[in-house]
C-alpha positions as CSV (number, residue, x, y, z in Angstrom):
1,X,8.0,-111.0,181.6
2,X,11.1,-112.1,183.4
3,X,12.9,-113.9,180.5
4,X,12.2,-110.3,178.2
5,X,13.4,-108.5,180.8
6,X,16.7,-110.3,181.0
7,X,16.9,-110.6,177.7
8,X,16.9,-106.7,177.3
9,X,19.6,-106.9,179.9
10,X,22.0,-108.7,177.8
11,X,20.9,-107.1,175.1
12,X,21.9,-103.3,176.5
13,X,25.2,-105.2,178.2
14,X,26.4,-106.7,175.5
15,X,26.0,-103.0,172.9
16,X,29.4,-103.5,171.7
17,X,28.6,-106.6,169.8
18,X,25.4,-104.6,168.0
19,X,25.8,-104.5,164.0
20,X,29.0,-106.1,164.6
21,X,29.8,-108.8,162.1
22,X,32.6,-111.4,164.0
23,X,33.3,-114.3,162.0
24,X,31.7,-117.7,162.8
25,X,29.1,-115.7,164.8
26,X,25.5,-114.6,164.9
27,X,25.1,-110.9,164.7
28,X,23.6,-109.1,167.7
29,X,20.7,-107.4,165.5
30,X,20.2,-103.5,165.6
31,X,16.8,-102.4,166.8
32,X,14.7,-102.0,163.7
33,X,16.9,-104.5,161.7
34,X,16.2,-108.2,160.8
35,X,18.5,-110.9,159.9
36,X,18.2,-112.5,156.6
37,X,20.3,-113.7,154.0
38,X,20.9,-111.6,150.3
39,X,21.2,-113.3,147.2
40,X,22.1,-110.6,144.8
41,X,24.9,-108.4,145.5
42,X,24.3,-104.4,143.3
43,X,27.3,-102.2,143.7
44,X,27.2,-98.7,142.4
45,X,28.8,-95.2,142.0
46,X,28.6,-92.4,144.4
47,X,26.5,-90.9,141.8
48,X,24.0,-93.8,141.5
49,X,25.7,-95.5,138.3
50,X,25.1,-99.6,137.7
51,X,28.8,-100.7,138.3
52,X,28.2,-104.3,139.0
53,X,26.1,-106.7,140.1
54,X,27.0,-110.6,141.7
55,X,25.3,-113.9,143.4
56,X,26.5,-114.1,146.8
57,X,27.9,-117.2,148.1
58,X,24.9,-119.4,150.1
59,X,28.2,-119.8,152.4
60,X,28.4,-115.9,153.6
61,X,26.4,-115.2,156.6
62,X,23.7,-113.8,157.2
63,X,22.9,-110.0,157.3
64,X,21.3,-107.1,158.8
65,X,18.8,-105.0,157.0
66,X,16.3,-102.3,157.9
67,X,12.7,-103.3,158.8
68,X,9.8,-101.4,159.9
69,X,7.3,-103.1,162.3
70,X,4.6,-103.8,159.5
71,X,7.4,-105.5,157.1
72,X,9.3,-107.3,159.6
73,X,6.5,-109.5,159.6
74,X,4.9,-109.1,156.8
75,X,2.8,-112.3,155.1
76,X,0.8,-111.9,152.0
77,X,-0.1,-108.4,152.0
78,X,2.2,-106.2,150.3
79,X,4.8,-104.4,152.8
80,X,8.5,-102.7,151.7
81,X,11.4,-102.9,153.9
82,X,13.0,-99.1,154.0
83,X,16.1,-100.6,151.9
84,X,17.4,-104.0,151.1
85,X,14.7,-106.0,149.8
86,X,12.9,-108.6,147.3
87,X,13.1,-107.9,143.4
88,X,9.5,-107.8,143.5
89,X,9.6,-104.4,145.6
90,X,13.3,-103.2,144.1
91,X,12.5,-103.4,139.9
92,X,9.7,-101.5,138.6
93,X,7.4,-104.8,137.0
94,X,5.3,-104.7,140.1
95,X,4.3,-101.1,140.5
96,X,2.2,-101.6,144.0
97,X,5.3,-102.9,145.1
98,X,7.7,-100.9,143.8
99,X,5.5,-98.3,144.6
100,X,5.6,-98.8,148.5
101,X,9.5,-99.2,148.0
102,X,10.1,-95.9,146.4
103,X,8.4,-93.9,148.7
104,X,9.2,-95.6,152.0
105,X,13.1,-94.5,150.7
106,X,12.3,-91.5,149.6
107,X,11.2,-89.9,152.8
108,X,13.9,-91.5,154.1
109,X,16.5,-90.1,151.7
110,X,14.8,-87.1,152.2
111,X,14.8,-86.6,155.9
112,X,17.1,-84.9,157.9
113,X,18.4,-88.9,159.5
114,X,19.2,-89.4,155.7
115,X,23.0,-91.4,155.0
116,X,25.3,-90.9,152.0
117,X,24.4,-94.2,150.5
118,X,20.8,-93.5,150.3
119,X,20.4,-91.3,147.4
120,X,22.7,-93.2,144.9
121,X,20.7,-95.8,145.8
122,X,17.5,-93.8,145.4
123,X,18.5,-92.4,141.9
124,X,19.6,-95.9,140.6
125,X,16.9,-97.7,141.4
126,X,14.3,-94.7,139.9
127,X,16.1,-95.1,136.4
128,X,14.5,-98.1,136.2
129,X,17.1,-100.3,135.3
130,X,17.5,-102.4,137.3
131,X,16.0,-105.7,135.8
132,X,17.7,-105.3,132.6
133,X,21.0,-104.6,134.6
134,X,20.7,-108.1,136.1
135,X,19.9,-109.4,132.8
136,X,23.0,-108.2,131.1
137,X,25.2,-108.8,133.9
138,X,23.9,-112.8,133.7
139,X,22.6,-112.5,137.3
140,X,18.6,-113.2,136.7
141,X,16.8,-115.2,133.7
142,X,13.5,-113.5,133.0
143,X,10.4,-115.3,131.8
144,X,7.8,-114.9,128.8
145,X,6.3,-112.0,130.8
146,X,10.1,-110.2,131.7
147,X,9.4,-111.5,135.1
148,X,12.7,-112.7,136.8
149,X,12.2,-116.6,137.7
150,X,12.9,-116.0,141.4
151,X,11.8,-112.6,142.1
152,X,11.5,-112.8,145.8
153,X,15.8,-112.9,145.7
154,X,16.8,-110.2,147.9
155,X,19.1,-107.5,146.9
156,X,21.8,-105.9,149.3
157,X,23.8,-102.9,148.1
158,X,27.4,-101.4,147.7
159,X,28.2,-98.2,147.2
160,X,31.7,-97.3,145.8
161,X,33.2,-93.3,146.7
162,X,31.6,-92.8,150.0
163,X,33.7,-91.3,153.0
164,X,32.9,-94.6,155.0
165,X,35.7,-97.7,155.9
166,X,33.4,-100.1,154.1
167,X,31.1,-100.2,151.2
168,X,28.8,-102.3,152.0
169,X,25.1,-101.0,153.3
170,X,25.1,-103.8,155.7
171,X,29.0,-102.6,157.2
172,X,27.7,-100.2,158.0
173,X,27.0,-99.1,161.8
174,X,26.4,-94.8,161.0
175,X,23.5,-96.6,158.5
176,X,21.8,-98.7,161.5
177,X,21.7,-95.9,163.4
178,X,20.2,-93.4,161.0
179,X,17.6,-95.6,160.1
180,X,16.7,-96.2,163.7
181,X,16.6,-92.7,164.2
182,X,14.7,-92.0,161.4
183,X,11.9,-94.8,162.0
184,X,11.6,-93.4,165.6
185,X,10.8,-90.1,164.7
186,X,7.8,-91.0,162.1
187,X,6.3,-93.8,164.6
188,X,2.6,-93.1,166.6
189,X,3.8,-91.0,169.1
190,X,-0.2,-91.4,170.8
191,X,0.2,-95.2,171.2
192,X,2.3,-94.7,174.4
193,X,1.2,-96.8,177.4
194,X,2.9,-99.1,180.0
195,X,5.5,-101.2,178.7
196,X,5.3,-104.5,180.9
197,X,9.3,-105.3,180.2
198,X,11.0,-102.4,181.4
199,X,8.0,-100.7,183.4
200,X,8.5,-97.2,181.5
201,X,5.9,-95.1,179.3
202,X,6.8,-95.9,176.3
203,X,5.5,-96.6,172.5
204,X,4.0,-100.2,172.2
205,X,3.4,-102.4,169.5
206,X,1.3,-105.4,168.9
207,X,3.4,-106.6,166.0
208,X,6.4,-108.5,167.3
209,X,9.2,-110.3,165.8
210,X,9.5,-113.8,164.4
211,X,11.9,-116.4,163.7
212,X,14.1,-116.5,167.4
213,X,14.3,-120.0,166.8
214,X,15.6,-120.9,162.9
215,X,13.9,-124.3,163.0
216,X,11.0,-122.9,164.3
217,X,10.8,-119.7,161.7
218,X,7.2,-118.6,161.9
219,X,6.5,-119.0,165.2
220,X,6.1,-116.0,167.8
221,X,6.8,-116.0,171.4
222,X,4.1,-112.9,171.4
223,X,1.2,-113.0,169.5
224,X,-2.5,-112.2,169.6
225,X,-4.2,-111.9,166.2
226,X,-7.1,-113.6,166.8
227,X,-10.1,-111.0,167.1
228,X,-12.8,-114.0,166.9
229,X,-13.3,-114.4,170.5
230,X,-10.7,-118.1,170.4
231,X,-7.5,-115.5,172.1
232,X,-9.3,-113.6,174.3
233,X,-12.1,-115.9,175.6
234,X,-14.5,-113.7,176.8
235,X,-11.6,-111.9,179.2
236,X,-10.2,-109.5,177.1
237,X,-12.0,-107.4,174.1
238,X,-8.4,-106.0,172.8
239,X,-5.3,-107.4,173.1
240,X,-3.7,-104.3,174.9
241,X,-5.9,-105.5,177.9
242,X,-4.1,-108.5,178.2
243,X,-0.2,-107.2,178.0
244,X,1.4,-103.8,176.8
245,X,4.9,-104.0,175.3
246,X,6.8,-101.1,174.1
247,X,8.2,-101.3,170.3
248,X,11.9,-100.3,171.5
249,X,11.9,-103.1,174.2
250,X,10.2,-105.7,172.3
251,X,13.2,-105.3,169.7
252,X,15.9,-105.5,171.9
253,X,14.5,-108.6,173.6
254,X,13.6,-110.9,170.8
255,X,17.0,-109.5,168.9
256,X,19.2,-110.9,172.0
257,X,17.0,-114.0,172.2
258,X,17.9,-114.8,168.8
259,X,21.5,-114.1,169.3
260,X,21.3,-116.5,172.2
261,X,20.2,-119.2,170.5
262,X,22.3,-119.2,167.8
263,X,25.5,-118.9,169.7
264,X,25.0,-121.3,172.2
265,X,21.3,-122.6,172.3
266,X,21.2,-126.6,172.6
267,X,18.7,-128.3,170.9
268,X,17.4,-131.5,172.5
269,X,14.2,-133.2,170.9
270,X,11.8,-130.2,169.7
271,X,13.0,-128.2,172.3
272,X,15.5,-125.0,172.5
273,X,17.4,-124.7,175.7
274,X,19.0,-121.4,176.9
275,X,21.7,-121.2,179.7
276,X,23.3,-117.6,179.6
277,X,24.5,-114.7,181.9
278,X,22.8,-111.4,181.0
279,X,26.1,-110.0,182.4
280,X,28.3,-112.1,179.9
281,X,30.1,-114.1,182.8
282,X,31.3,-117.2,180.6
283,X,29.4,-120.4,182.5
284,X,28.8,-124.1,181.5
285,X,25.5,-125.0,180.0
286,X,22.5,-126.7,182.1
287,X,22.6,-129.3,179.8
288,X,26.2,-130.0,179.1
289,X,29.2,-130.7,181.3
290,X,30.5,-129.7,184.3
291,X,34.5,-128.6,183.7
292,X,36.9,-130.7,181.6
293,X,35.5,-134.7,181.2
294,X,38.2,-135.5,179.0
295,X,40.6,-135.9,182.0
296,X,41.1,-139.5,182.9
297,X,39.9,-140.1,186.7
298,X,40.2,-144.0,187.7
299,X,39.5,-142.9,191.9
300,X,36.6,-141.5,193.6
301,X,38.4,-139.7,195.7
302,X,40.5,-137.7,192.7
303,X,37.2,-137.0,190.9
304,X,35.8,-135.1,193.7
305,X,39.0,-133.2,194.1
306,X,38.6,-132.4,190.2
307,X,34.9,-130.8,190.3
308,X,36.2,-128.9,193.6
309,X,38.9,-127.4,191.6
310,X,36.8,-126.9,188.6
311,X,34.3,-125.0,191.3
312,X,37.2,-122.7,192.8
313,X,38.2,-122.0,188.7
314,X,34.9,-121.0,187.8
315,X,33.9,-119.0,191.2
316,X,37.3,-117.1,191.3
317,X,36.1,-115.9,187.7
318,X,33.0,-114.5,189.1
319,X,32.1,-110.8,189.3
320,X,32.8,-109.1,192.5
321,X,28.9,-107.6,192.0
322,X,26.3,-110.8,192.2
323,X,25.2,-111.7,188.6
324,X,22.7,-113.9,187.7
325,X,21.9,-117.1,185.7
326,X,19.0,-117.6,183.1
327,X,17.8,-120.8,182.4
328,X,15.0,-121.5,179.6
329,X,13.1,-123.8,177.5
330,X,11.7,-122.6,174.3
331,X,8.8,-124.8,172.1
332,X,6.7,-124.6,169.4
333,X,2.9,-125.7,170.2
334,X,2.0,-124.9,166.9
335,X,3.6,-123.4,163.4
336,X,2.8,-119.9,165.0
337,X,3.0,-119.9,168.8
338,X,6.4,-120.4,170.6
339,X,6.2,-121.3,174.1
340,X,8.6,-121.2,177.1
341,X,8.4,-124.3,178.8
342,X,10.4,-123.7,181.9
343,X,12.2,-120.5,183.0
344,X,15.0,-119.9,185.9
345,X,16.8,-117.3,187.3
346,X,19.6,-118.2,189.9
347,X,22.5,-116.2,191.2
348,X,25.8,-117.7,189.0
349,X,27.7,-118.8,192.7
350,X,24.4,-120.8,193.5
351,X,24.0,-122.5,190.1
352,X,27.4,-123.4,189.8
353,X,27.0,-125.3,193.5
354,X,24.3,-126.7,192.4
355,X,25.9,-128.4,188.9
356,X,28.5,-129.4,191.2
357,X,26.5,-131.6,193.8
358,X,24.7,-133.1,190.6
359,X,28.2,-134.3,189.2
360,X,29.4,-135.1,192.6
361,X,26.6,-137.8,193.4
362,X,25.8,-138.7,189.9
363,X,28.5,-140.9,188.6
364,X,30.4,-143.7,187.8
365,X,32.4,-145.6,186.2
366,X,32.8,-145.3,182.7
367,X,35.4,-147.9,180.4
368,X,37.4,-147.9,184.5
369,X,37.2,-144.3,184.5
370,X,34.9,-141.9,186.5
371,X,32.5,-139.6,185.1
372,X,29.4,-138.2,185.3
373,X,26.8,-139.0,182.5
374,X,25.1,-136.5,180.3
375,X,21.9,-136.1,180.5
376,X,20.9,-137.0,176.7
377,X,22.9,-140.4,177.9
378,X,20.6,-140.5,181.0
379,X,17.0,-140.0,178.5
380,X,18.6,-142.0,175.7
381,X,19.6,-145.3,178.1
382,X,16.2,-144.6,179.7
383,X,13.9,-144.4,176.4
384,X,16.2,-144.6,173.2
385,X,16.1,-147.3,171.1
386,X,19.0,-149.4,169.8
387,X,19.3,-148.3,165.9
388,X,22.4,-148.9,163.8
389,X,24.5,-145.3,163.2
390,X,27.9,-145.6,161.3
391,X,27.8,-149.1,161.5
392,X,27.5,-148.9,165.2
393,X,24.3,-149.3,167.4
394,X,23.6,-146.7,169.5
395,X,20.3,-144.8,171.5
396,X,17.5,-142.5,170.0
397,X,15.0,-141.1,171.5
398,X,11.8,-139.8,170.6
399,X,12.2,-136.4,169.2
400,X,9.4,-135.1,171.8
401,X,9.9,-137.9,174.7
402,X,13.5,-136.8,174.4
403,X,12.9,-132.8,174.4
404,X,10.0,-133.4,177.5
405,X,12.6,-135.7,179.8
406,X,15.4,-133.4,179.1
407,X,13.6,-131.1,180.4
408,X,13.0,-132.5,183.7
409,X,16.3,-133.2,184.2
410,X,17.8,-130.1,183.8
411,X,15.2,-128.9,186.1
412,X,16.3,-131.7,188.2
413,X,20.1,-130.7,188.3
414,X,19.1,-126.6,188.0
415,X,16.7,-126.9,191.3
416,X,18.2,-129.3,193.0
417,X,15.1,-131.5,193.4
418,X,15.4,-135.3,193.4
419,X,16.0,-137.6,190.3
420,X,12.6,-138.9,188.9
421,X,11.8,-142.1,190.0
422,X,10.3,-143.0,186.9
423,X,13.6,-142.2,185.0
424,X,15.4,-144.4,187.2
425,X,13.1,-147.5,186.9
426,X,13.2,-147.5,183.5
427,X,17.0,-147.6,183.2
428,X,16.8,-150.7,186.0
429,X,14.1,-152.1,183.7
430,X,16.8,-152.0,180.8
431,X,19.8,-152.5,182.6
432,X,17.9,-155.8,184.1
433,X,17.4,-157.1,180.4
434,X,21.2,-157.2,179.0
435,X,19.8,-159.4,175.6
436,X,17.6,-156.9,174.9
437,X,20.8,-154.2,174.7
438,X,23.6,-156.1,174.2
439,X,26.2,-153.5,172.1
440,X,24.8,-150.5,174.4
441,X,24.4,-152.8,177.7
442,X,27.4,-151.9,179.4
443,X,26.5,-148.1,178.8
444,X,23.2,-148.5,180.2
445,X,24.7,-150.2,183.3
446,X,27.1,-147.8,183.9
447,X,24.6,-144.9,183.4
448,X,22.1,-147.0,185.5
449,X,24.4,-147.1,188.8
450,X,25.3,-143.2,188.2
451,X,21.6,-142.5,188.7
452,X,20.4,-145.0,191.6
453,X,23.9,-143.4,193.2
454,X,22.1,-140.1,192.8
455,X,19.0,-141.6,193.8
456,X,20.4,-143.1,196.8
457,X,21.3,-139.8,198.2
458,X,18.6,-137.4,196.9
459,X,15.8,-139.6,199.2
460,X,18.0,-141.6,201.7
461,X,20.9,-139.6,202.1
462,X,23.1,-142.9,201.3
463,X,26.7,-141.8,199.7
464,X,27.1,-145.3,198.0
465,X,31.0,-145.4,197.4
466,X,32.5,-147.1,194.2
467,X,34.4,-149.4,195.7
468,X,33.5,-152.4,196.2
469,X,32.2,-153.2,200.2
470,X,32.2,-156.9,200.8
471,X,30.8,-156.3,204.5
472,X,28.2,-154.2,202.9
473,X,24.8,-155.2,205.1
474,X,22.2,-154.4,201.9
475,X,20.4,-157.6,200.6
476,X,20.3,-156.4,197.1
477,X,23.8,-155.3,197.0
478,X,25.4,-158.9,198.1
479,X,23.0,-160.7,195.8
480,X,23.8,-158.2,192.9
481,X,28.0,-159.1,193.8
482,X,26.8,-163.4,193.8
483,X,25.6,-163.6,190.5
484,X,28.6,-161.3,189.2
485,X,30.5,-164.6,190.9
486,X,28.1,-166.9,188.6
487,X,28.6,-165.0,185.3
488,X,32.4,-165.2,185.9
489,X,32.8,-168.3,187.0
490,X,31.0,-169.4,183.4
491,X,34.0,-167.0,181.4
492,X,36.9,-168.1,183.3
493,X,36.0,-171.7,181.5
494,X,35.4,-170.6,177.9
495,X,37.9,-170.6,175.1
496,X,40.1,-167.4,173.7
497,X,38.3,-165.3,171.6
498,X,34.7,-166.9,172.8
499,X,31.6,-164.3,173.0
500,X,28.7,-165.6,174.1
501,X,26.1,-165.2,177.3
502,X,26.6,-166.9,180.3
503,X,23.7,-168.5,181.7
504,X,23.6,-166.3,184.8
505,X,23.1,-163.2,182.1
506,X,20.4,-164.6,180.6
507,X,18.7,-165.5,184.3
508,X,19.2,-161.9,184.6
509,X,15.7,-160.3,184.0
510,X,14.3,-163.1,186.7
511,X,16.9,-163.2,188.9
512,X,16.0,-159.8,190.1
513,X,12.6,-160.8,190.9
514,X,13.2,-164.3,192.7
515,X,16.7,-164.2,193.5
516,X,17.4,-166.5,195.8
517,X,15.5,-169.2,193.5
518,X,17.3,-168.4,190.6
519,X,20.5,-168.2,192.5
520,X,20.3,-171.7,193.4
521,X,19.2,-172.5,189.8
522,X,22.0,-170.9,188.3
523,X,24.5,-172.6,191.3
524,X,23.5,-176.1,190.0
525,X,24.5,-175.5,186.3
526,X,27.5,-174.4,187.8
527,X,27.7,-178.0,189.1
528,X,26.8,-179.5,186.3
529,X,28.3,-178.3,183.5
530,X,31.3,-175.7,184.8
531,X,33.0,-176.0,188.2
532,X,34.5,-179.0,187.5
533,X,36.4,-177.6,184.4
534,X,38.5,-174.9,186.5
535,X,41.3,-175.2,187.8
536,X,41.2,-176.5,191.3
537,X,42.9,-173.2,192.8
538,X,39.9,-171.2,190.8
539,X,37.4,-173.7,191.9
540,X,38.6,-173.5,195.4
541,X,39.0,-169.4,195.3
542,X,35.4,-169.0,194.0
543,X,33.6,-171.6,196.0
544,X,35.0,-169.3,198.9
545,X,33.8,-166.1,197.8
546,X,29.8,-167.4,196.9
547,X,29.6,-169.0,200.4
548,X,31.5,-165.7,201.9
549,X,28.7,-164.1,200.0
550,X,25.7,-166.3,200.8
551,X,26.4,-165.9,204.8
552,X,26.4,-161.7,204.4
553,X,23.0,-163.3,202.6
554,X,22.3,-165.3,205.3
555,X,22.1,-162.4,207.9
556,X,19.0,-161.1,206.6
557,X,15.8,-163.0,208.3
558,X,14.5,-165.9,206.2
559,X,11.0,-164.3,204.8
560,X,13.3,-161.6,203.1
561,X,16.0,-163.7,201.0
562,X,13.5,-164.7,198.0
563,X,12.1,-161.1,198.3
564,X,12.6,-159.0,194.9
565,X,15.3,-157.0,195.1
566,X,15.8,-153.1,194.8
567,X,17.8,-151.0,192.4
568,X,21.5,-151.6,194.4
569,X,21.5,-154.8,193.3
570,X,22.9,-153.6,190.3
571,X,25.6,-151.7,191.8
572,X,26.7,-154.8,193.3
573,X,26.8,-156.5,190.7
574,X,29.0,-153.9,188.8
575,X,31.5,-153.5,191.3
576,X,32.1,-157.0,192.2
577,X,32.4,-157.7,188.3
578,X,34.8,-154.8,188.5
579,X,36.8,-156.3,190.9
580,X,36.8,-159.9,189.5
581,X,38.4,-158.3,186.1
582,X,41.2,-156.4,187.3
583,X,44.4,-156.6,186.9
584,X,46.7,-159.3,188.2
585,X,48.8,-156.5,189.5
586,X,46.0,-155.1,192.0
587,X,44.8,-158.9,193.1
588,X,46.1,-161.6,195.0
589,X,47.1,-164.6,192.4
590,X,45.2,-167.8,193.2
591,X,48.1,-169.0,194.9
592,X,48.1,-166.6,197.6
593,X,44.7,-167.2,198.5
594,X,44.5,-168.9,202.0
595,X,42.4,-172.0,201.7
């Protein structure tokens, strides 16, 4: 129950945003209340005169209405909500209907919780005229029978003459609160018991809300309505014996839920994910970045002192009382049954140290500058494939393979358990085919060495620096920086404006696994077709560096130089490309190298 239980935390935290409508934001629902959108507008007099009557605009949000228990999540079997509701309940064609509507707002009206708009409304809506009203007024087009063609439009109402600031039922807070009182009084006062969320005495229901998730309407992260012995299997004979959940807190709960995923619920795959402080401290997502990644960092050392500062901004704005952090993952098994995934509760200071060490040690560079990839561009790079968006290729995942992976990496980076070894191999396996990727290679690359950085230091405790380290005693790494040597060796010859694969690119995928081999494979085209069409200060500089190379090589015992290599070979292979591009500002010019 801990995920209800915060969520009734935020929900009793946050009571100044309840029934309040803010613009560009999700209403924080009133207990009782539903969200839903009206399609016909009725405004009347103060003594329950037709005045007029409009469509409202699709683009108008959402609002609140009363709901009992039963109608909240009502199906096929008829069931009126107390006021704003379907035609079908409101007009009088459907007398079971209308029936239930009358009287359901009649002992409303009628009860000492009643509200100044009630009985205009009341009185209008027994005169029967309603149907004909919208008929006139141009609002509805009736059938051969006088039915209206959509008769499940709901109605919302206006009320002109009241003593209120607004007209509108659903502007009004005194209204939410006289309903609530109202449907607390007439509720099963016997059906107290143990509520499991806030531990009190208190009124329980079995019926909860749906639709916390708008994609996922129907389903229900509470349910059990299955008396056929499938639910229950043979533990349970009621479903009372299984959980007990009072009526006021299961409202209050599912309501904030819902507000939480609207207003900043990421969707990843088939799956919902929540970061959010019950206590309304403003934090970064689980999912999302860490501080401002629009700033252009080209040193190491400068991007560390960025997430530092971004750490002191975000821990000087923290509560002098400890708060917490709620992390969840919300999926639909099935059309009815929403599940939670994966649920964590940290204190804020903690989770903010712990996003930081994640973007500290998972990184790279990025077009020369240093950032830390997201993790859609980790599970995209690692699974997507290459489709054509725009006019430009890019990565797609799997909608599930995407939702199940982002998952473990935000319980990765939340936790602070070690990158998945599996996730890392297959971004080497890519990375270590660049024809298979070529528009999204260099992405993949980049993203590759951010992860076996992180990799390197969540099992071996190796801070892998991003700069390049000639003297660098790893196998794999010198290797990775010879045929970086190859493939520019090959460009330095062709013409302007020439794209095409060097030799040593497409050797790639082998190279890896029988390096040494390949490298002397690759060497002898060299020879053959490319050396000699240098310049002899270029021939001279490079020849250098692949025999200053070769003896770092050379230092490792015999047996091991045709061994595969592991996953820093690529991070040698990056940075020694990095440094053979740059600038001739930050190099020596081939006349200044010593031959």
């Amino acid at each position: 129950m801990g995920l209800l239980q915060k969520a009734v935390e935020t929900y009793d935290a946050h009571s100044e945003f309840i029934g309040a409508e803010i613009e560009g934001h999700e209403m924080l629902v009133p207990v009782s209340h539903i969200l839903t959108r009206a399609e016909i507008e009725i405004t009347l007099e103060d003594d329950g005169g037709f005045c007029s009557a409009r469509l409202v605009d699709k683009k108008e949000p959402k609002i609140a209405i009363p709901a009992t228990e039963e109608s909240a999540g009502r199906t096929s079997s008829p069931c009126a909500h107390p006021l704003c509701d379907q035609l079908c309940y409101i007009c009088d064609y459907n007398e079971k209907k209308h029936g239930l509507y009358i009287n359901q707002l009649t002992r409303w009206a009628n009860s000492e919780y009643s509200h100044p708009m009630l009985l205009p409304i009341l009185k209008y809506v027994e005169s029967k005229t309603v149907l004909s009203d919208l008929k006139n007024s141009g609002i509805i087009k009736l059938n051969d029978k006088g039915i209206p063609e959509n008769e499940k439009m709901i109605v919302r109402w206006r009320v002109h003459g009241i003593k209120t600031p607004k007209d509108g039922c659903w502007q009004q807070k005194s209204l939410f609160k006289a309903f609530g009182d109202w449907y607390s009084s007439i509720q099963n006062f016997d059906k107290r018991s143990l509520c499991m969320i806030t531990g009190n005495n208190e009124i329980t229901t079995g019926n909860h809300p749906k639709g916390i998730v708008s994609i996922k309407g129907n389903a229900k992260l509470i349910s059990a309505n299955d008396s056929s012995g499938f639910t229950f299997r043979g533990r349970f004979t009621d479903q009372s014996q299984a959980a007990t959940v009072g009526y006021i807190a299961s409202q209050k709960a599912h309501n904030a839920l819902r507000w939480i995923v609207a207003e900043q619920g990421a969707i990843f795959g088939d799956r919902v994910f929540l970061c959010w402080s019950p206590q309304g401290v403003k934090i970064c997502h689980a999912a999302g970045p860490f501080g401002d990644k629009s700033k252009v960092i080209t040193k190491q050392s400068d991007y560390q002192d960025e997430l530092k500062n971004t750490l002191k901004g975000y821990m000087s704005e923290l509560p002098e009382k400890n708060s917490t952090v709620v992390i969840a993952a919300l999926d639909a098994a099935t059309t009815g049954r929403l599940s939670i995934t994966y649920y964590n509760e940290l204190m804020d200071s903690d989770y903010l140290n712990r996003l930081h060490n994640w973007d500290k040690h998972c990184c790279w560079y990025y077009k020369k500058y240093i950032n830390s990839p997201t993790l859609s561009a980790i599970v995209n790079c690692a699974f997507g494939k290459v489709m054509t968006e725009n006019g430009k290729e890019v990565l797609k995942t799997d909608t599930k393979v995407f939702g199940q992976h982002m998952q473990r990496l935000i319980s990765c980076r939340v936790d602070g358990m070690c990158i998945p070894f599996d996730i890392m191999k297959a971004l080497i396996n890519r990375a270590s085919s660049p024809l298979g990727y070529e528009k999204v290679w260099d992405k993949i690359l980049s993203t590759t060495c951010a992860v076996i950085k992180k990799y390197r230091y969540d099992y071996y405790k190796e801070e892998y620096e991003m700069e390049l380290k000639p003297e660098k005693t790893d196998r794999s790494y010198q290797f990775g920086r010879l045929i970086a040597v190859f493939e520019k060796v090959e460009k330095d010859t062709y013409n302007n404006g020439e794209d095409r694969d060097t030799y040593a690119i497409r050797m790639m995928n082998v190279f890896h696994r029988r390096p040494l081999f390949i490298a002397n494979d690759i060497e002898k085209h060299l020879e053959r077709a490319y050396f000699g069409r240098l310049k002899p200060q270029s021939r001279i500089y490079y020849k250098k560096l692949i025999g200053e190379i070769l003896e770092e090589i050379y230092k490792f015992p015999q047996e091991e130089w045709n061994n595969p290599l592991s996953e820093t070979y690529l991070m040698g292979y990056y940075l020694q490309r990095n440094d053979l591009y740059k600038s001739k500002k930050e190099v020596k010019t081939e006349e200044e190298v010593k031959l």
